[in-house]
PyMOL Python script that loads the backbone (N, CA, C, O; Angstrom):
from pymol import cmd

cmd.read_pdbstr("""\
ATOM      1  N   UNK A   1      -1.670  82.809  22.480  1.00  0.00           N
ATOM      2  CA  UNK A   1      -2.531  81.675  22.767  1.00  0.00           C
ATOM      3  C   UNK A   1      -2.205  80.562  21.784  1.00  0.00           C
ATOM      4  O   UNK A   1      -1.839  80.831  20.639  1.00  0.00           O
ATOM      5  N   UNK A   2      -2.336  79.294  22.228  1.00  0.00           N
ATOM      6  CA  UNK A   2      -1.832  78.219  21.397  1.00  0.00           C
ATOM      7  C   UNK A   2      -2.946  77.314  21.360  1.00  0.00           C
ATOM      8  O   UNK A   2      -3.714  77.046  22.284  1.00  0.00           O
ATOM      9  N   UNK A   3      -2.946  76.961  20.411  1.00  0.00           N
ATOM     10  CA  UNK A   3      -4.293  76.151  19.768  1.00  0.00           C
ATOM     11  C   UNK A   3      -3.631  74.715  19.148  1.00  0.00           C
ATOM     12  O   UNK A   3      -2.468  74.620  18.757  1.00  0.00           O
ATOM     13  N   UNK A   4      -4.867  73.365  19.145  1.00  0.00           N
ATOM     14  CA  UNK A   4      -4.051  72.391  18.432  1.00  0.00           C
ATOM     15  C   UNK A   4      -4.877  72.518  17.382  1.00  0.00           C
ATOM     16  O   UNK A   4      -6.031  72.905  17.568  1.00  0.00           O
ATOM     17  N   UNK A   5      -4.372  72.185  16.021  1.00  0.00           N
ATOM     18  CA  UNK A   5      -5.239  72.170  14.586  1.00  0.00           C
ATOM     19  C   UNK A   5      -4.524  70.468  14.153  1.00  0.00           C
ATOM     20  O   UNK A   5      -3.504  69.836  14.430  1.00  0.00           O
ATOM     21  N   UNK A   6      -5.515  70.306  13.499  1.00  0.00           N
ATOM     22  CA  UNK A   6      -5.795  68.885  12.592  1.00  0.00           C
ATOM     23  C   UNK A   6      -5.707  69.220  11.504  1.00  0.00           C
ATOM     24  O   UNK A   6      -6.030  70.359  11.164  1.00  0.00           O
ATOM     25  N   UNK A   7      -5.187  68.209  10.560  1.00  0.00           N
ATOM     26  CA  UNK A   7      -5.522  68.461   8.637  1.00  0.00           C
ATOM     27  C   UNK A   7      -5.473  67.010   8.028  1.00  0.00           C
ATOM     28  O   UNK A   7      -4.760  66.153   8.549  1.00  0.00           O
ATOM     29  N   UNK A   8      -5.971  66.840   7.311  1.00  0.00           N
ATOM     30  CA  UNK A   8      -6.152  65.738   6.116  1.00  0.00           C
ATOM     31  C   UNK A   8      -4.255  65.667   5.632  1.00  0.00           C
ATOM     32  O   UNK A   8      -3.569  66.601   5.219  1.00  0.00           O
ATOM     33  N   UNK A   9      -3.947  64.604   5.815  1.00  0.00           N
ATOM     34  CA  UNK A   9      -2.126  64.974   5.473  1.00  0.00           C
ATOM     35  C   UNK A   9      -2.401  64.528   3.906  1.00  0.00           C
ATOM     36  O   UNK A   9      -3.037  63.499   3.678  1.00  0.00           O
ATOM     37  N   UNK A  10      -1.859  65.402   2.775  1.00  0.00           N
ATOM     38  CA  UNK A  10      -0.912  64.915   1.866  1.00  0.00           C
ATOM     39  C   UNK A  10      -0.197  63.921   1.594  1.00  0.00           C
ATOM     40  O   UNK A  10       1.002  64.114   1.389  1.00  0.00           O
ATOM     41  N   UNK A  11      -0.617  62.899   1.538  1.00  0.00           N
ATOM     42  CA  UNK A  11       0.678  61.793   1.635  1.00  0.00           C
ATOM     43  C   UNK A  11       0.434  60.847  -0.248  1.00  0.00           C
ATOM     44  O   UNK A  11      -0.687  60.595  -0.689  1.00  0.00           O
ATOM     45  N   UNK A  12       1.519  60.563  -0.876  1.00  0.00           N
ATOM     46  CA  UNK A  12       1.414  59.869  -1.991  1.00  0.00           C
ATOM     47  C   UNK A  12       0.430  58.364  -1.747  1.00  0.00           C
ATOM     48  O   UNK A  12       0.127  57.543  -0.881  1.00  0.00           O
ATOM     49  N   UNK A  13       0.259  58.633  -2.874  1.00  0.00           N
ATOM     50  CA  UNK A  13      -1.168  57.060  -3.255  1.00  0.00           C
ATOM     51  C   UNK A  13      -0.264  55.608  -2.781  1.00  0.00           C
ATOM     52  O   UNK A  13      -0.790  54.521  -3.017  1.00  0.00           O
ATOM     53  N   UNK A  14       0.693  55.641  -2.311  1.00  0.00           N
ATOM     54  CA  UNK A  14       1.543  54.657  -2.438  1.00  0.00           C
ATOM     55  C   UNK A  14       1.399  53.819  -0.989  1.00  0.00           C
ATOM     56  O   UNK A  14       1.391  52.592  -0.898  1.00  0.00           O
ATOM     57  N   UNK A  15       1.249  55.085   0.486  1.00  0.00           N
ATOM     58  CA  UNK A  15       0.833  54.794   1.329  1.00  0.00           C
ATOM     59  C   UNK A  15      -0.809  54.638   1.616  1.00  0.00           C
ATOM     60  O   UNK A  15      -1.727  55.432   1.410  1.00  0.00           O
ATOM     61  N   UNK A  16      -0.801  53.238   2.196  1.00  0.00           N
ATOM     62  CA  UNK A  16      -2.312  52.674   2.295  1.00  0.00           C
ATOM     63  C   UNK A  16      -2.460  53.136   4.076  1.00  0.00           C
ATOM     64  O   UNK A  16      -1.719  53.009   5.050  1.00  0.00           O
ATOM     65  N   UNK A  17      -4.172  53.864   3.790  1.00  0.00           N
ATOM     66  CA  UNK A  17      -4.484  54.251   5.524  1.00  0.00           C
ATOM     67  C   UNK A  17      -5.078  55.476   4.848  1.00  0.00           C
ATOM     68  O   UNK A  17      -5.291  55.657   3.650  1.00  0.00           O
ATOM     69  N   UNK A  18      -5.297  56.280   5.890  1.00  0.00           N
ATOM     70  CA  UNK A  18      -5.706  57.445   6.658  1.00  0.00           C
ATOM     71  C   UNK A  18      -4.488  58.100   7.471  1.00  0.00           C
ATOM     72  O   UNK A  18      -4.010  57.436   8.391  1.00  0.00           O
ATOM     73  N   UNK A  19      -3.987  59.301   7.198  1.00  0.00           N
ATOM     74  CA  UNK A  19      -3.177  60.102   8.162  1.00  0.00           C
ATOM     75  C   UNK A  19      -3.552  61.565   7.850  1.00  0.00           C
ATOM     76  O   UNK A  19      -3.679  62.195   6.800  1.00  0.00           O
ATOM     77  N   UNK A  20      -3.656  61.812   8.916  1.00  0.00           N
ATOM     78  CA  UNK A  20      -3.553  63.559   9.278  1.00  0.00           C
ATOM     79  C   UNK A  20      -2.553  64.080  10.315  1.00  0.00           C
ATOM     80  O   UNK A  20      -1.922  63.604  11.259  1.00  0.00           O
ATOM     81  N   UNK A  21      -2.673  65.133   9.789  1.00  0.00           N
ATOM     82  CA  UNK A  21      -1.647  66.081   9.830  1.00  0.00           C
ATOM     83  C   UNK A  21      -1.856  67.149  11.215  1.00  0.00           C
ATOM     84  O   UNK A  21      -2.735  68.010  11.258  1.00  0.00           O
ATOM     85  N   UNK A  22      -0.762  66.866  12.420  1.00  0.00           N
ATOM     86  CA  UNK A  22      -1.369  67.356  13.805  1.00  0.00           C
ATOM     87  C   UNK A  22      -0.217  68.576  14.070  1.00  0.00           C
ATOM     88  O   UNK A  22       0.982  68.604  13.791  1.00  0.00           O
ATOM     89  N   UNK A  23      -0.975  69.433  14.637  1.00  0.00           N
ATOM     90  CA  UNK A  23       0.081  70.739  14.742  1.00  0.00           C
ATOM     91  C   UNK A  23      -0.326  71.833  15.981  1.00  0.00           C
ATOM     92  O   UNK A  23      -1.497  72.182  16.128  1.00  0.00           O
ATOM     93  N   UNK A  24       0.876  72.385  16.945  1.00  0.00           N
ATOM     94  CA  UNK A  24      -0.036  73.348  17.604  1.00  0.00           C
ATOM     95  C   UNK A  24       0.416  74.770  17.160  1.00  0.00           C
ATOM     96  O   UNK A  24       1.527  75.020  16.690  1.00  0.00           O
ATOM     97  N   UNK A  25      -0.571  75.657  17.364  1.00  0.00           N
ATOM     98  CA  UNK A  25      -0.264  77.309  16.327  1.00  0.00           C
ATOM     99  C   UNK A  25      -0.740  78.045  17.183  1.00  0.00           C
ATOM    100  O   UNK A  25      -1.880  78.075  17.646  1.00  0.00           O
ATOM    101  N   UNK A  26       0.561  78.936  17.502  1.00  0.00           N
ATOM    102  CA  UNK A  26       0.804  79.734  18.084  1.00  0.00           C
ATOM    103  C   UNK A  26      -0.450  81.162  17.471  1.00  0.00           C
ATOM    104  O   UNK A  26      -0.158  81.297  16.283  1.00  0.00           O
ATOM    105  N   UNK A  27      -1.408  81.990  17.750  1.00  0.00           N
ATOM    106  CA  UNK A  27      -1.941  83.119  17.391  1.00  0.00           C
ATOM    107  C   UNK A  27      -1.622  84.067  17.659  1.00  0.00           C
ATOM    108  O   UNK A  27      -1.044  84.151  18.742  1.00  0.00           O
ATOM    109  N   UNK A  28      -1.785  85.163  16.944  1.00  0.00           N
ATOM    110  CA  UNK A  28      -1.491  86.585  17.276  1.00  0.00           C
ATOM    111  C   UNK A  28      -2.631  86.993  18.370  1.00  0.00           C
ATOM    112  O   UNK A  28      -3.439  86.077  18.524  1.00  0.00           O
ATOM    113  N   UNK A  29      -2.852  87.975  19.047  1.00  0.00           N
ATOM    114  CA  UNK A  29      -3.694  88.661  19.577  1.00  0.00           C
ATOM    115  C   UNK A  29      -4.637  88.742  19.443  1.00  0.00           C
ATOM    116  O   UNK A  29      -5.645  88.298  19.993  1.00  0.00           O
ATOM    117  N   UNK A  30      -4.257  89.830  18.030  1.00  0.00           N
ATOM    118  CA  UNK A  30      -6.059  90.161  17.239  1.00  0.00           C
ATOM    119  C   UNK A  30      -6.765  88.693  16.823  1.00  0.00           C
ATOM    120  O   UNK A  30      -7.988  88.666  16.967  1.00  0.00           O
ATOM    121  N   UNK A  31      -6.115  87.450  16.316  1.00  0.00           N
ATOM    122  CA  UNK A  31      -7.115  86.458  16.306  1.00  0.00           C
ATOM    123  C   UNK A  31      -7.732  85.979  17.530  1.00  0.00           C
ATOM    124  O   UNK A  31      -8.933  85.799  17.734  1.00  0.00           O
ATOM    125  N   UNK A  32      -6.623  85.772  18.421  1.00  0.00           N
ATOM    126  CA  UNK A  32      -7.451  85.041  19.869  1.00  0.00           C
ATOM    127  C   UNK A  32      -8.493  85.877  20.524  1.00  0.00           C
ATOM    128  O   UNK A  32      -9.488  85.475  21.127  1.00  0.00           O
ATOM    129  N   UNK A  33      -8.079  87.213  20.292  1.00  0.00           N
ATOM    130  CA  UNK A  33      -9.322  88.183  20.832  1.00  0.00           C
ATOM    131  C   UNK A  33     -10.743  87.756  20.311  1.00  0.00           C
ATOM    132  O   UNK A  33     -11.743  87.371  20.915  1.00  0.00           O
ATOM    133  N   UNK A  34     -10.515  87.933  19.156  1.00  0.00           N
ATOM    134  CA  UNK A  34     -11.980  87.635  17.936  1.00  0.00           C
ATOM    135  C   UNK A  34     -12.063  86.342  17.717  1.00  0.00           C
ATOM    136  O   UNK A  34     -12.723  86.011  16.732  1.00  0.00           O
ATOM    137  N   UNK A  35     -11.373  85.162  18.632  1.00  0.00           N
ATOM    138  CA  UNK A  35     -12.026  83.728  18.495  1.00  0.00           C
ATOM    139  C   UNK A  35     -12.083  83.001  16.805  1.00  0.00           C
ATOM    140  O   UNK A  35     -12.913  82.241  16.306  1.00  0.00           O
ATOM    141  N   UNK A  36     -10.882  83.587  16.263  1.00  0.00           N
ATOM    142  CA  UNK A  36     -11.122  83.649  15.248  1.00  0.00           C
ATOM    143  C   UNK A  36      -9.723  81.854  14.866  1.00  0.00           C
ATOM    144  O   UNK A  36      -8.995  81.663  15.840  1.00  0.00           O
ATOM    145  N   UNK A  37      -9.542  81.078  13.960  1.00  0.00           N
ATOM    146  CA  UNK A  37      -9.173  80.338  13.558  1.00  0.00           C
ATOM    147  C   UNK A  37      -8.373  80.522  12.234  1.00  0.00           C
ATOM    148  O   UNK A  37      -8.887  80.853  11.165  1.00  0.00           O
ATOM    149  N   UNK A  38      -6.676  80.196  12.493  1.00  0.00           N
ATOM    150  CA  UNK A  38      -6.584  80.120  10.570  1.00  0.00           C
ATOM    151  C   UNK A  38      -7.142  78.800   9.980  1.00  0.00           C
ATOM    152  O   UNK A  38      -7.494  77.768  10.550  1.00  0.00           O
ATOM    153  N   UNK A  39      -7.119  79.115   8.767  1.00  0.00           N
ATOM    154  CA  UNK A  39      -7.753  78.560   7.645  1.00  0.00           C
ATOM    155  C   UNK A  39      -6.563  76.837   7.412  1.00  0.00           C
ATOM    156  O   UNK A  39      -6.860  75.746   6.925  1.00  0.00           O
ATOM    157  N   UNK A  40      -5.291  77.323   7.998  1.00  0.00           N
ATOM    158  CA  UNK A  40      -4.183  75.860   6.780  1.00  0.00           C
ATOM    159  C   UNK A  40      -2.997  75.934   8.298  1.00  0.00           C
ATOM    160  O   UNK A  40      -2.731  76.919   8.988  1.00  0.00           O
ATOM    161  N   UNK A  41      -2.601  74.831   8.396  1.00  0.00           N
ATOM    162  CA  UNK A  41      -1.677  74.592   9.101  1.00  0.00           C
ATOM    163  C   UNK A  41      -0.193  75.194   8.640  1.00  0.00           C
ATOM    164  O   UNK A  41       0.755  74.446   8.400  1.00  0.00           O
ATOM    165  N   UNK A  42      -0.120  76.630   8.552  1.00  0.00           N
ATOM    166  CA  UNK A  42       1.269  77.202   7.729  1.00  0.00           C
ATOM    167  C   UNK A  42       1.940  78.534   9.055  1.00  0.00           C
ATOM    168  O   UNK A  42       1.347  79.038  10.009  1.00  0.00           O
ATOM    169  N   UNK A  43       3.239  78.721   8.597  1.00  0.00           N
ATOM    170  CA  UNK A  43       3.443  79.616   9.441  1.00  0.00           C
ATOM    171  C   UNK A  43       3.012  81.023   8.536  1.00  0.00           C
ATOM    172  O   UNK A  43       3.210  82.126   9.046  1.00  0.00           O
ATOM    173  N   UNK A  44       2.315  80.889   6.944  1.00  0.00           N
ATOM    174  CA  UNK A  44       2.793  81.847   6.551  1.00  0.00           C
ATOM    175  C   UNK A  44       1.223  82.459   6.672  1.00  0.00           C
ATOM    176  O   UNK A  44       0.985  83.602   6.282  1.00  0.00           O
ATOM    177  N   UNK A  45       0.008  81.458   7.339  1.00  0.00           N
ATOM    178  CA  UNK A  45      -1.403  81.878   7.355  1.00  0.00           C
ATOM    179  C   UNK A  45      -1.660  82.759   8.183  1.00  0.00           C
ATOM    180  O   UNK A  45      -1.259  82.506   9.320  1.00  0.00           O
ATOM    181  N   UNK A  46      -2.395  84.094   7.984  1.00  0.00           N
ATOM    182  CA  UNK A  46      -2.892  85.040   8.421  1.00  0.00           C
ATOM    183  C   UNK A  46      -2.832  85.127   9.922  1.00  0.00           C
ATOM    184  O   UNK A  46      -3.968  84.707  10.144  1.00  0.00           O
ATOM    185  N   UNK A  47      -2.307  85.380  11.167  1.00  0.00           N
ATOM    186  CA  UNK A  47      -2.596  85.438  12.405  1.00  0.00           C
ATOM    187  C   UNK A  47      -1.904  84.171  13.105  1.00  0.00           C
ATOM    188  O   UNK A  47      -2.058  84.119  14.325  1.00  0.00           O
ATOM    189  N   UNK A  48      -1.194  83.186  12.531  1.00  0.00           N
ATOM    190  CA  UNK A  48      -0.305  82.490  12.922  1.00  0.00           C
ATOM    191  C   UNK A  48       1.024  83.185  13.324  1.00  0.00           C
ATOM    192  O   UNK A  48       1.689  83.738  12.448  1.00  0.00           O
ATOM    193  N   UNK A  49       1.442  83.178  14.634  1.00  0.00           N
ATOM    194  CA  UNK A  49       3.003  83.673  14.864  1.00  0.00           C
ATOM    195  C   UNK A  49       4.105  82.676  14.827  1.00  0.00           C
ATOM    196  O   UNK A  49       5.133  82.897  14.186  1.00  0.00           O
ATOM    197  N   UNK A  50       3.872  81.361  15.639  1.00  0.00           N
ATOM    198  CA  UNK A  50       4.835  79.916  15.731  1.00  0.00           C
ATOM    199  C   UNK A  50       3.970  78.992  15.295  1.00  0.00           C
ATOM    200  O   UNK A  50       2.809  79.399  15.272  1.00  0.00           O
ATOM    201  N   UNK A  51       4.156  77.745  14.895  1.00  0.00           N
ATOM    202  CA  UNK A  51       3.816  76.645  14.683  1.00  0.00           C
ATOM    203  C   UNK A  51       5.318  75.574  15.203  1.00  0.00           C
ATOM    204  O   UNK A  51       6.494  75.694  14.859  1.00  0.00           O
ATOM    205  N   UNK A  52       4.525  74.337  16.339  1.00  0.00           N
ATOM    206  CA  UNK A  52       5.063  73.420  16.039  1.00  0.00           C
ATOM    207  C   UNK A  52       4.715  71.974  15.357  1.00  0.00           C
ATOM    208  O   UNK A  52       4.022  71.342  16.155  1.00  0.00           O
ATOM    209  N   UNK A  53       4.869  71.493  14.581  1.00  0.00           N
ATOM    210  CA  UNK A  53       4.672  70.107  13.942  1.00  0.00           C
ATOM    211  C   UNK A  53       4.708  69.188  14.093  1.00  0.00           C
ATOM    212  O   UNK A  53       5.725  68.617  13.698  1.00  0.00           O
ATOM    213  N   UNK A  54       3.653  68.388  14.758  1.00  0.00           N
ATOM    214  CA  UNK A  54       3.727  66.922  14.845  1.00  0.00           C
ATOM    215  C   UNK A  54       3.643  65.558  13.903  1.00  0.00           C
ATOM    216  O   UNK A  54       3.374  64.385  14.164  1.00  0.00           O
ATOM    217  N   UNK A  55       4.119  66.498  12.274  1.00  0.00           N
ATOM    218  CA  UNK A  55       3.635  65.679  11.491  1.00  0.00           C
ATOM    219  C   UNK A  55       2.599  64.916  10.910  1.00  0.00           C
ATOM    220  O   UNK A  55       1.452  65.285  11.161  1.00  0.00           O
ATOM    221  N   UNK A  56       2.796  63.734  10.044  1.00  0.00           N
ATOM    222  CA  UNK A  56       1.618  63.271   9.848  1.00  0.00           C
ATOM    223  C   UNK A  56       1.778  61.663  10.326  1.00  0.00           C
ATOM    224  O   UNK A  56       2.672  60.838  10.139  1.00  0.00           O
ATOM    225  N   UNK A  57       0.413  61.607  11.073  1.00  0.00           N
ATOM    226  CA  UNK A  57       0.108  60.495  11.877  1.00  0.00           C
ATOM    227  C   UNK A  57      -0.840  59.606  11.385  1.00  0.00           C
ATOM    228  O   UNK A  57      -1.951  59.997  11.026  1.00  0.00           O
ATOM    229  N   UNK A  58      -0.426  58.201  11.328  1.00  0.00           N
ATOM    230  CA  UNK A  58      -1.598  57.376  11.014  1.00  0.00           C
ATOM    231  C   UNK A  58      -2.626  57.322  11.952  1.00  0.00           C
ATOM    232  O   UNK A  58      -2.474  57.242  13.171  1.00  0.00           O
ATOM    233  N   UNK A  59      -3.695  57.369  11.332  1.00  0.00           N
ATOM    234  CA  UNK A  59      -5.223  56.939  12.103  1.00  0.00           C
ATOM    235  C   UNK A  59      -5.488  55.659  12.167  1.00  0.00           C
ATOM    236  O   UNK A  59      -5.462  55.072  11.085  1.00  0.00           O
ATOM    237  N   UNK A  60      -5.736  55.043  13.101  1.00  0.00           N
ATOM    238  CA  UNK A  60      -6.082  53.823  13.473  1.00  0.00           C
ATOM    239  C   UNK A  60      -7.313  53.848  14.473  1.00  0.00           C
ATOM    240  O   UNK A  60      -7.785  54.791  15.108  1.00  0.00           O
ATOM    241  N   UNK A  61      -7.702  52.444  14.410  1.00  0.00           N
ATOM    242  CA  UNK A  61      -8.930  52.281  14.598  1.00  0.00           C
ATOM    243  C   UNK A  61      -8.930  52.091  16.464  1.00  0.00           C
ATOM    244  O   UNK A  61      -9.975  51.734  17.008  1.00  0.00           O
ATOM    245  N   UNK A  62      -7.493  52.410  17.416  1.00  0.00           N
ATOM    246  CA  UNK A  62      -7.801  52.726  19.000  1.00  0.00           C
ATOM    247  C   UNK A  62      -7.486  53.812  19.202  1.00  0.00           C
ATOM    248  O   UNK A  62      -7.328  54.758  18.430  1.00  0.00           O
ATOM    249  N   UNK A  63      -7.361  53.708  20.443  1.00  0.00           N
ATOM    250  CA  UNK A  63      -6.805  55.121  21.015  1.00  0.00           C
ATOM    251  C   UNK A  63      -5.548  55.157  21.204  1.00  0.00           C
ATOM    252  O   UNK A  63      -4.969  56.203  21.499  1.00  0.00           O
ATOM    253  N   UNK A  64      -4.865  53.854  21.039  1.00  0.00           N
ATOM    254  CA  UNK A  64      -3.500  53.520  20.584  1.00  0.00           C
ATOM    255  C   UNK A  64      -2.591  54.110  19.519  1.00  0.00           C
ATOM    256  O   UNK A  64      -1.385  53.867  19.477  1.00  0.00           O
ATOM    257  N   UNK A  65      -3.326  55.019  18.529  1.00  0.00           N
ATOM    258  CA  UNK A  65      -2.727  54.863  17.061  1.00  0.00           C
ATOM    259  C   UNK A  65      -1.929  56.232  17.128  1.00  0.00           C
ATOM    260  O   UNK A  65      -2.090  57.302  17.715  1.00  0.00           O
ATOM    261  N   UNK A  66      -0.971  55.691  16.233  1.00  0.00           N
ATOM    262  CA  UNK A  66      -0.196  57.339  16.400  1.00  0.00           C
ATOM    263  C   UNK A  66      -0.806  58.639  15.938  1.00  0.00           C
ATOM    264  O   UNK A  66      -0.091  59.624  15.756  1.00  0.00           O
ATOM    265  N   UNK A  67      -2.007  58.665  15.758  1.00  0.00           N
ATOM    266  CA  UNK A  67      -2.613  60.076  15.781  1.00  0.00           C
ATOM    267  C   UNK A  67      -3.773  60.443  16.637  1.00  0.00           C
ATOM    268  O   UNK A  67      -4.515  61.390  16.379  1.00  0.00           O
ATOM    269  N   UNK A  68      -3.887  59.747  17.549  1.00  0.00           N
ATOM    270  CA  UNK A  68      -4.707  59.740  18.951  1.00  0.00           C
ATOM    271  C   UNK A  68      -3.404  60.365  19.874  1.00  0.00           C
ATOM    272  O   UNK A  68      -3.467  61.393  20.548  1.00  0.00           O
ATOM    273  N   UNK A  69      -2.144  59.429  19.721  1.00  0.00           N
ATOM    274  CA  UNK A  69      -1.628  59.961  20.832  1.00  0.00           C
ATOM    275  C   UNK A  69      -0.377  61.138  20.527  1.00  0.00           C
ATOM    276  O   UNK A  69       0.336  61.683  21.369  1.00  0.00           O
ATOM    277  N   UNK A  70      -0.371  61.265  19.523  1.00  0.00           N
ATOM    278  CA  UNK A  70      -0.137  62.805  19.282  1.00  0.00           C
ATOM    279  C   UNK A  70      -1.211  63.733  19.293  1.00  0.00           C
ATOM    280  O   UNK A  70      -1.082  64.824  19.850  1.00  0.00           O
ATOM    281  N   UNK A  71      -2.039  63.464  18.845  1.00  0.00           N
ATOM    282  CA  UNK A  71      -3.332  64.566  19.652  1.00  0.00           C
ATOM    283  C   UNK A  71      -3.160  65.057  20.632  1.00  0.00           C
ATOM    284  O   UNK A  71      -3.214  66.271  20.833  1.00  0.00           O
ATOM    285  N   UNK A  72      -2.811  63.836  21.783  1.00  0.00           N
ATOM    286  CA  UNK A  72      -2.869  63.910  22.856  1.00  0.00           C
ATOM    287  C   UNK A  72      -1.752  64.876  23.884  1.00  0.00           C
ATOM    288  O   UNK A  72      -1.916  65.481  24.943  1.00  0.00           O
ATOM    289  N   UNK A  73      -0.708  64.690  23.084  1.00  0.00           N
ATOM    290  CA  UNK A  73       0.712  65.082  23.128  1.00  0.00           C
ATOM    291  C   UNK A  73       0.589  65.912  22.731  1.00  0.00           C
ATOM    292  O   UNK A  73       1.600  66.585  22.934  1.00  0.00           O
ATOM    293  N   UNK A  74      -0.406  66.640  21.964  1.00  0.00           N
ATOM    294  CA  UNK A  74       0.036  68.193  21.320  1.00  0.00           C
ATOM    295  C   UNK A  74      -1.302  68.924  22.352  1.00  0.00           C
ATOM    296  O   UNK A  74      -1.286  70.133  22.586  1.00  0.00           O
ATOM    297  N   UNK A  75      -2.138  68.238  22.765  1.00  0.00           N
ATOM    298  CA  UNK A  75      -2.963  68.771  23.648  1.00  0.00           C
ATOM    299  C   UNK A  75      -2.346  69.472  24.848  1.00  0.00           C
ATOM    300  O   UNK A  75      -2.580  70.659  25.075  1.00  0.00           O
ATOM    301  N   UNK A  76      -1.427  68.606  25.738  1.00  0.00           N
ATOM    302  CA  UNK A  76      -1.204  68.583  26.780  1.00  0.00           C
ATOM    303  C   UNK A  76      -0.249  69.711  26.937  1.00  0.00           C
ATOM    304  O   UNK A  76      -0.199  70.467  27.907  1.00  0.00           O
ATOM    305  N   UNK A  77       0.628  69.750  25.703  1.00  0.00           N
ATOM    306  CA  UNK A  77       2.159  70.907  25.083  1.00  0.00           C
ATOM    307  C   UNK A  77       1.060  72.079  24.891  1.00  0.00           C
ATOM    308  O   UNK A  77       1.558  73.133  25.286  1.00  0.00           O
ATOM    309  N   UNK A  78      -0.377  72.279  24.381  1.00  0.00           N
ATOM    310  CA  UNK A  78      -0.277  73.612  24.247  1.00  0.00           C
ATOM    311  C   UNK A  78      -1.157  73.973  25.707  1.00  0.00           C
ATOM    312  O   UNK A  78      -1.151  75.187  25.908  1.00  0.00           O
ATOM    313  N   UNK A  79      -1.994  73.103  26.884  1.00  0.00           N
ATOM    314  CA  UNK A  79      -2.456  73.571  27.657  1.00  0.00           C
ATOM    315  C   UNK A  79      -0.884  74.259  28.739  1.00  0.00           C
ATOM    316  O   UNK A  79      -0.978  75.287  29.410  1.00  0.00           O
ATOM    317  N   UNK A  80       0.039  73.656  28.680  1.00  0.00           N
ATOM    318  CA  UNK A  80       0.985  73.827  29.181  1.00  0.00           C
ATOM    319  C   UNK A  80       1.492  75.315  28.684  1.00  0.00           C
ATOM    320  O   UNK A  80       1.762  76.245  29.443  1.00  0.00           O
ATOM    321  N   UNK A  81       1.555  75.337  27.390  1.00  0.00           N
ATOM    322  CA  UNK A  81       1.566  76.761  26.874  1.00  0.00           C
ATOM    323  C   UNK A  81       1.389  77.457  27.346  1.00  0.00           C
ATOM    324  O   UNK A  81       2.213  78.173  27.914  1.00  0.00           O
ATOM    325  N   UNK A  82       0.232  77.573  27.332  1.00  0.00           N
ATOM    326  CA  UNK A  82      -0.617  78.379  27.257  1.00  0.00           C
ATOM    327  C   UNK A  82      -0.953  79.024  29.335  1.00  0.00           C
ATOM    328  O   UNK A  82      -1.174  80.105  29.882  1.00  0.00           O
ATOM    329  N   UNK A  83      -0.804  77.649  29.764  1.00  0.00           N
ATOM    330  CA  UNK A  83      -0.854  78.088  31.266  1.00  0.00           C
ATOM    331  C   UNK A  83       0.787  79.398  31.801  1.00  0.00           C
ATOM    332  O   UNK A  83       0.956  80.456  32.408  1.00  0.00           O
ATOM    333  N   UNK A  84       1.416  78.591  31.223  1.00  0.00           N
ATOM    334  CA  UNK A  84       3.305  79.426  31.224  1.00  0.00           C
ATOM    335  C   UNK A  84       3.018  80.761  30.545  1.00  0.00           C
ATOM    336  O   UNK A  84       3.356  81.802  31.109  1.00  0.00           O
ATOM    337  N   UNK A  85       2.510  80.776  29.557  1.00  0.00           N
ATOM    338  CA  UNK A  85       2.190  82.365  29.261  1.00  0.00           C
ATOM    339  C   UNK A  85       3.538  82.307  28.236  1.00  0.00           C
ATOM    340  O   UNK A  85       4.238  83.298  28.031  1.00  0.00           O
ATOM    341  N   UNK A  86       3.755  81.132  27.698  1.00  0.00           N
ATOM    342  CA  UNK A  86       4.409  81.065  26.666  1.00  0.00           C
ATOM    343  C   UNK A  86       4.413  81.781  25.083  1.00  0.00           C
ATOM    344  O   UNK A  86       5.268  81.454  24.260  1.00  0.00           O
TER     345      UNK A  86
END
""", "prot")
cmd.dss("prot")
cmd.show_as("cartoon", "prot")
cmd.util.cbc("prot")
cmd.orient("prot")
């Protein structure tokens, strides 16, 4: 089962804004069974099998901004997933 996760991105004091960090993560079994969530966007977190990375996206104030429409884009990649039995 493939899930999309969000994070607060890391980025140096140097860049001015808001960006987070968009990703879809692949789960093992035993988590999707138990509805359960990892904790960090890593491949190495508990019940994660794949991760793909959409990086980190600026937030802006439409629905225009590159982290609306990677949302959007990572939405659509894991319903697709997830329908394929990927």
């Amino acid at each position: 089962m493939w899930i999309v996760m969000t994070s607060s991105a890391a980025m140096p004091s140097s860049c001015m804004g808001t960006y987070r960090r968009v990703a879809i993560v692949k789960l093992c079994m035993d988590y999707a069974l138990a509805g359960l969530e990892p904790k960090m966007i890593s491949a190495r977190a508990r019940g994660v099998e794949a991760i793909r990375d959409y990086g980190h996206q600026n937030v802006g104030k439409t629905a225009r901004c590159a982290y609306q429409r990677a949302l959007a884009e990572a939405t659509a990649e894991a319903s697709r997933r997830n329908r394929e039995g990927l």
